[in-house]
N, C-alpha and C positions, 0 to 999 in steps of 0.2 A: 747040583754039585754042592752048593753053601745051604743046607736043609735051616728051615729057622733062621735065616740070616735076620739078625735085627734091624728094624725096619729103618733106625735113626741113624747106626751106621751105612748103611743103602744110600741115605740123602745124604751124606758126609760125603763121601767116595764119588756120588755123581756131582752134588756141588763143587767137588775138589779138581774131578777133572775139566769141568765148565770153565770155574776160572784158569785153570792151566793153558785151556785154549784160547778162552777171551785176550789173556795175559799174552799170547803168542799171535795171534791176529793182531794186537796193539803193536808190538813191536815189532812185528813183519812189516805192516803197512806205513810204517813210520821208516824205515828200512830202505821199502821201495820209495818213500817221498824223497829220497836223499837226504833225510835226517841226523845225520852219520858222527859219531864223535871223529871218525877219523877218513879218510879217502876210501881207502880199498879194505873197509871193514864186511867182513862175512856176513850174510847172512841169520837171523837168530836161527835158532834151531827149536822147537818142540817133541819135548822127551817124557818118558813116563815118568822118571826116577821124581817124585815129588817133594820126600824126602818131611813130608807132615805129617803129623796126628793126631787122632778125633780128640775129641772135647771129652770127659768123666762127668756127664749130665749126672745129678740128683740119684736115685735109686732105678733107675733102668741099667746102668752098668755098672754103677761105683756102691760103693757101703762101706760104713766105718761103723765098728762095733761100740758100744756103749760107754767103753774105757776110752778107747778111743785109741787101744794098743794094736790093734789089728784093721785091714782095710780088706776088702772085698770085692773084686775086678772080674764082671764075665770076661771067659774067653773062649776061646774056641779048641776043645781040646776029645781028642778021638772021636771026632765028626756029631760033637753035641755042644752044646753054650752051657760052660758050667762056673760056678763060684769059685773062685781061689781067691784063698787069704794069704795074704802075704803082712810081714809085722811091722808095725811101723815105729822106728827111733825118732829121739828128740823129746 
């Protein structure tokens, strides 16, 4: 389905959801200890909506042209990983 997925983004998304879980086992368990700001406080919940985004490592995803007026971000566009420049101000 994700053909050539880059393999750095792969361990972002699986890091990411590891601690989401870690992060939900911590306060579940802390939960059930009756650790509780308040009495009859709910349950946490564990959700996908993450709401993060990857890191722009070095030349595996990111590029900045020589002027330094343009930047350069694979992305994922009509089922290939291609180059887009976008300009950059300032």
């Amino acid at each position: 389905r994700y053909y050539k997925f880059p393999s750095y983004l792969r361990r972002v998304a699986i890091m990411d959801a590891v601690g989401q879980v870690r992060s939900f086992v911590t306060r579940f368990e802390a939960w059930r200890s009756g650790d509780r700001k308040h009495l009859h406080a709910k349950p946490p919940r564990l959700t996908s909506s993450t709401k993060t985004f990857p890191s722009l490592y070095g030349s595996q995803c990111a590029r900045i042209n020589a002027d330094a007026s343009h930047a350069f971000i694979k992305v994922r566009q009509h089922n290939d990983w291609v180059w887009m420049g976008f300009r950059l101000k300032g």
